[in-house]
N, C-alpha and C positions, 0 to 999 in steps of 0.2 A: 741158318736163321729161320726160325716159323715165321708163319703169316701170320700177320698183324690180323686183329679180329676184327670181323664183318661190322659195321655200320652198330650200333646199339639201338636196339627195339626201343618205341616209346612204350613209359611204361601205363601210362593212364589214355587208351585210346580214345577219350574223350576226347582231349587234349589235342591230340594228332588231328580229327575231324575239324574240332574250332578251327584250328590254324591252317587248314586248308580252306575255309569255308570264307578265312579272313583273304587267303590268296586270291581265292577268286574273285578278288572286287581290281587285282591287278591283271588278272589274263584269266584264260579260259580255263575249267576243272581238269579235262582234258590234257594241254600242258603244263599243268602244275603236276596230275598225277602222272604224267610222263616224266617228270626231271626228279620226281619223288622218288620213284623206283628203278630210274637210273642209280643216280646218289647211294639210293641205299643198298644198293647190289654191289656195292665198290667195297675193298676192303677200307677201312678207318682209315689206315695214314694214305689214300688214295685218293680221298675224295679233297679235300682244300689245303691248299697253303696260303693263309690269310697275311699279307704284308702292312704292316702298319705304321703309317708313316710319323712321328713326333706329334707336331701340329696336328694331328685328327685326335690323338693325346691330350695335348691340350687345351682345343676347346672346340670337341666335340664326344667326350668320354660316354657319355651318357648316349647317346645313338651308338656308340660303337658298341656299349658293352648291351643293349637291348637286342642290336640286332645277331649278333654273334650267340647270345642267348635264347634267341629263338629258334635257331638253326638247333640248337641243343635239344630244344622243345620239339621236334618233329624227330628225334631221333640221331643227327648228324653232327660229327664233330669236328669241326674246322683243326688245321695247327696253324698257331697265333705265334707271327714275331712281328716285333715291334723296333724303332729307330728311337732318339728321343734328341733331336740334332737341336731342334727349337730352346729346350728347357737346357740343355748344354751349354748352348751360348750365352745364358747367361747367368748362371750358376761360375761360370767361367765370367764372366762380366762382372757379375758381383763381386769376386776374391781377386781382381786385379789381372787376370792373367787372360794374357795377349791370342788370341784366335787366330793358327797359322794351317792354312789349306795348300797342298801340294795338287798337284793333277785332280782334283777333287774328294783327296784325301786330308781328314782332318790329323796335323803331326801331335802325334800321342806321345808328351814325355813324364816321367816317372810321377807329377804332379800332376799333370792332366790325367793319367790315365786313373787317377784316385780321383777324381770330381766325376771321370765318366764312369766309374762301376758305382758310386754313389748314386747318382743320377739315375743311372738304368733299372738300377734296383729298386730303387723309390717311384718308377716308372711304370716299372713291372706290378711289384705291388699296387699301385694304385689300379688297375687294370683288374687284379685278379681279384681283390677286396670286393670293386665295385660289380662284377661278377656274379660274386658270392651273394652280393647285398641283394641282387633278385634271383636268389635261389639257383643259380644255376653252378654249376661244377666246374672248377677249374683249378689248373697247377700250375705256382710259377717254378719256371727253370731259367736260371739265370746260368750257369755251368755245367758241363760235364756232355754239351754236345758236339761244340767244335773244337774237332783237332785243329792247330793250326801253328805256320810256323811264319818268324818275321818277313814282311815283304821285304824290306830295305830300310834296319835299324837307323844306318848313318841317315838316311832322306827323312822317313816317315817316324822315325822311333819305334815304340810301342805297339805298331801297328801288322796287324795277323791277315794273311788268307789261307782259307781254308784248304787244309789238308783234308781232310774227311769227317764226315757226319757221324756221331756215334747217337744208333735209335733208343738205345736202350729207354733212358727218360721219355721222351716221348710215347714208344713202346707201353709201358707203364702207364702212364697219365690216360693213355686211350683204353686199356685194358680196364681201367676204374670209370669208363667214360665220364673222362674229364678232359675238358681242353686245354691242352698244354700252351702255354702264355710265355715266349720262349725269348731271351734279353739277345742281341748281337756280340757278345763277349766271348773269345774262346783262348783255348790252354794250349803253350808248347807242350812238348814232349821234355821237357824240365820244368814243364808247372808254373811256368811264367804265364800269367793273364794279359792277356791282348787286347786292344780296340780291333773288332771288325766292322766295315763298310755293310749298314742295314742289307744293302741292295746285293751286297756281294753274297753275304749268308742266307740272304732268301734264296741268291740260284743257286746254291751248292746245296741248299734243302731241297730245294725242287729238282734239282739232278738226283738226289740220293732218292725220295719217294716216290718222284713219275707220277704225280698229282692227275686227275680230270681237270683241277682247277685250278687258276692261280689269281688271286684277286689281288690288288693293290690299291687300298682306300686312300682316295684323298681329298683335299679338300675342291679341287674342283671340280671331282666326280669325272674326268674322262681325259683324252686328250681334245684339243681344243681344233676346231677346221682355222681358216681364214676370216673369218667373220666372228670367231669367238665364243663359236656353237658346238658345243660336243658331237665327236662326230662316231654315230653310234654303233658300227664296225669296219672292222678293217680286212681284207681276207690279203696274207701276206705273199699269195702267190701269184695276185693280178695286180697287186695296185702296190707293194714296197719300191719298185724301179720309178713309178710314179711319185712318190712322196718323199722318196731320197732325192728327185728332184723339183720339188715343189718350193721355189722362192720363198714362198711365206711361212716354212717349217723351220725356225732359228735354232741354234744349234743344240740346246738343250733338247728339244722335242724330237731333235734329230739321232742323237745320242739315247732316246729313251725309245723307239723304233728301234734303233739298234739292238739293244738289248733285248728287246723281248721277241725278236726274231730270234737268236742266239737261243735265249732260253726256251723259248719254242722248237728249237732245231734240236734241243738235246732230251725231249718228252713225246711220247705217243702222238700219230696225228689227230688223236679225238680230243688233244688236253685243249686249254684254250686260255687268255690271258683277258681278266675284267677288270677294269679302270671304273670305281664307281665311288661315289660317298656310304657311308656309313649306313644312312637310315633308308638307302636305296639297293640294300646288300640284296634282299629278297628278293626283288622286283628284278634283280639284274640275275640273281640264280635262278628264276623258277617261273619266267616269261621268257616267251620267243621276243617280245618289244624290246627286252630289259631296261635300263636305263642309263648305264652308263657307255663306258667303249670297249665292244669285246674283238678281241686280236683273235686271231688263228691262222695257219700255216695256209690254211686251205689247200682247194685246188684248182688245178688250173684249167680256164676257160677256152673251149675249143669253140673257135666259128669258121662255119661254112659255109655257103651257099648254094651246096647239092646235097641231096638225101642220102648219098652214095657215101658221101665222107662220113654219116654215122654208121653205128650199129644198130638195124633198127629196131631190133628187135629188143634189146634195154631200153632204146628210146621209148619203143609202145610201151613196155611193163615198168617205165619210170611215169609216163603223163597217166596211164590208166590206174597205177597205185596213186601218185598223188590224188588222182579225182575221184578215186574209188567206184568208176566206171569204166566201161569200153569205149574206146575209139570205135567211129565207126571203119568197117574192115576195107575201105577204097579210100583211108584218110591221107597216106602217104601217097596214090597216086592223082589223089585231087588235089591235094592243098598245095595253091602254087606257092614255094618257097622263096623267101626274098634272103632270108637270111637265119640261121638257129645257132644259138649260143647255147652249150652245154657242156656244164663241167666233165671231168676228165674220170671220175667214177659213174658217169649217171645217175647223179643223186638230184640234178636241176636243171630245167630247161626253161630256153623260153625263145615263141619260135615267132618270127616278123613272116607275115604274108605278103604278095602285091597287096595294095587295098585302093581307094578310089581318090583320085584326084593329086594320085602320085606319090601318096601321103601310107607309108607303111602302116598297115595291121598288126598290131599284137593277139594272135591266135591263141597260144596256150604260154601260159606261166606256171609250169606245173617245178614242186620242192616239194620232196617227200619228209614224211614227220621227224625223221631221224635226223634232220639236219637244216629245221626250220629255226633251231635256235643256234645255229651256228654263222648265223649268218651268210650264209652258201648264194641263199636266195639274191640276198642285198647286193653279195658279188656279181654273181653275174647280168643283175640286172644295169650295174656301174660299171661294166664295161658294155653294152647295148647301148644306153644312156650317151655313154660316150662319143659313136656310131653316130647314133640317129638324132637329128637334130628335131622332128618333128614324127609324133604318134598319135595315131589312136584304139582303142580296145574297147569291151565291154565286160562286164562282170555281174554275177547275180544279185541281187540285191541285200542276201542275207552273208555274205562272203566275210570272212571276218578279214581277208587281207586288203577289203575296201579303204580299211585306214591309213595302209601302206599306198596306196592308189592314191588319197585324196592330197598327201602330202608330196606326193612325184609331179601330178598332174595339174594344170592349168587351168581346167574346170571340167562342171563333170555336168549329167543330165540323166535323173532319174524318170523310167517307165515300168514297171511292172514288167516282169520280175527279172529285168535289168536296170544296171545304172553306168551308162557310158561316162566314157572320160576321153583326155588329149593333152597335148601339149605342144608348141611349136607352131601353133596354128593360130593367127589372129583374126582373120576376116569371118562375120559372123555368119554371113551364108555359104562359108567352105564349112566352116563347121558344124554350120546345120544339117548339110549335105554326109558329113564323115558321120553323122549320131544315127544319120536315117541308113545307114548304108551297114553301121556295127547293129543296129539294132532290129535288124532285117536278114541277118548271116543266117544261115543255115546252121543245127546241130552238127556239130562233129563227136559226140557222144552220145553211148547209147541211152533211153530215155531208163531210170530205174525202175 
């Protein structure tokens, strides 16, 4: 089998600039042109598998089909499948016929499964028309990708899991860069046409391609915390034994972890899984903030509290790349350690000093570029978090992870060319005392 072809060039560089110039009103130019030339250094069926649930279908066509449109416009081309469970049931509603779900399988009999290849098809097309309608490129493929053979005719009927991905059509469709817009329907090996489970043939496409990406649009944009707030990543090496036991996760959100562990566990560690809406597609590819909830395998978080238990010498060339300065050279025998969390490749740190009034220092929070939009950082600052019931730190004024700061911290106190922060700390003459005390530290980097 060849390799699928590299990313397709934009062809009017004008074009490519606007759209990055539109990006920078969501994050810095800096990492938008970092995730640009990630992306496009990927081969084609590498870079996205775009999951598309019904209901985003149905009334939200128009954000879906701009923003997967615009991904085309920089050069990039997602592969598109789609579910249509919404417009099913009542297409099935309307002709009198009874909606029967097994283990969360819809039963597919010889009747239904003629409303569901109508439907999908009427589905898909509408997707790819409206596509078409702003100019951008795309192929519908309703057949001829999944192999597949009955799960349990007498249970489920009609109903397929995949036996294997054939690329060809896709193949094809990226080679014309065009985005293949791809239906859940697959063929025995006698030519019988199938219902497959959307979510079942998204991971059997994302096992066959090995994606960087795997997004899943929906209408809530993420998965949801306790309080009903999207929670805007997850790193599944610190915190899944946490959230498979977290009371307030019911069982479907439970089952949807599940899953995307699994299909994380059968993709590269760099791939990564995004929960977002539609008209937030961009924002969530091509920002370290992004916007919705990005999953990954991560890695795992090591604490100690002796210098002995690192390496120190990745630890100096992990804080001095992220600051893009020197430690000073007596940092590790002066800085009294109280405690340092750092991932298991040395890609993040971040290290608790003593500090005054009993009240731990956050000395360095250093995350290098390569894995600021992985979330890396978030993790290990949420298990620290976890730790320390009370902090304080300081940071430079012009810092852009100030905004990650001001949403952690309990209040903050701007000085030239600091602006402290804390948490955990009420009385206001301890904390007047902890701002005089960050804001009075000593360098531990060299001056540039």
């Amino acid at each position: 089998m060849t390799p699928l072809n590299q990313q397709a060039a934009v062809h009017d560089p004008q074009t490519r600039q606007t759209i990055v110039r539109l990006l920078s009103s969501m994050g810095s130019a800096k990492e938008i042109t970092q995730y640009l030339k990630r992306y496009s250094q990927l081969e084609a069926a590498r870079f996205a598998v775009v999951k598309v649930g019904g209901a985003v279908l149905r009334d939200d066509l128009e954000a879906l089909s701009s923003a997967l449109a615009f991904l085309q416009d920089v050069g990039l081309t997602p592969i598109v499948i789609h579910g249509a469970g919404p417009q099913l049931d009542a297409a099935l509603a309307d002709l009198g016929i009874e909606k029967q779900i097994k283990n969360g399988l819809r039963v597919t009999t010889p009747e239904v499964l003629a409303v569901v290849r109508k439907v999908l098809h009427a589905q898909n097309l509408a997707l790819v028309e409206d596509l078409q309608a702003r100019d951008a490129r795309a192929t519908s493929i309703v057949s001829g990708v999944f192999e597949a053979q009955l799960l349990d005719a007498d249970e489920y009927g009609l109903v397929g899991e995949v036996s294997d991905v054939e690329l060809g059509p896709i193949r094809a469709s990226l080679k014309a860069g065009s985005i293949p817009v791809l239906a859940c329907l697959g063929e025995t090996a006698s030519g019988q046409i199938v219902n497959i489970n959307a979510d079942f043939a998204a991971n059997a496409l994302v096992a066959k391609l090995q994606p960087d990406k795997i997004v899943f649009l929906t209408e809530t944009g993420g998965l949801l915390n306790a309080e009903g707030e999207i929670i805007d990543s997850i790193n599944l090496s610190s915190e899944y034994e946490e959230l498979m036991a977290a009371d307030w996760i019911n069982g479907g959100m439970r089952v949807k972890i599940q899953q995307i562990k699994a299909l994380l566990d059968s993709v590269p560690l760099s791939s990564s899984v995004s929960i977002t809406k539609p008209a937030e597609l961009a924002k969530e590819l091509f920002t370290h903030r992004g916007s919705g909830t990005l999953v990954r395998r991560g890695e795992r978080v090591l604490v100690a509290s002796r210098w002995d238990a690192f390496d120190i010498p990745r630890l100096r060339e992990l804080i001095e790349s992220a600051f893009g300065r020197k430690l000073t050279a007596d940092y590790f025998d002066e800085a009294r350690l109280l405690k340092a969390y750092v991932s298991e490749n040395y890609r993040a740190a971040l290290i608790l000093t003593q500090g005054a009034e009993g009240v731990p220092y956050l000395d360095k929070f250093a995350v290098l570029d390569d894995a600021q939009g992985e979330g890396l950082g978030r993790a290990v600052w949420h298990v620290m978090r976890g730790e320390t019931p009370s902090l304080y730190w300081r940071s430079r004024r012009a810092n852009p992870v100030n905004v990650f700061y001001d949403a952690e911290a309990d209040g903050s106190y701007k000085r030239d060319p600091w602006t402290a922060f804390w948490f955990g700390v009420e009385a206001f003459d301890k904390i007047e005392r902890l701002v005089r005390d960050a804001l009075s530290r000593p360098a531990t980097l060299e001056a540039v």
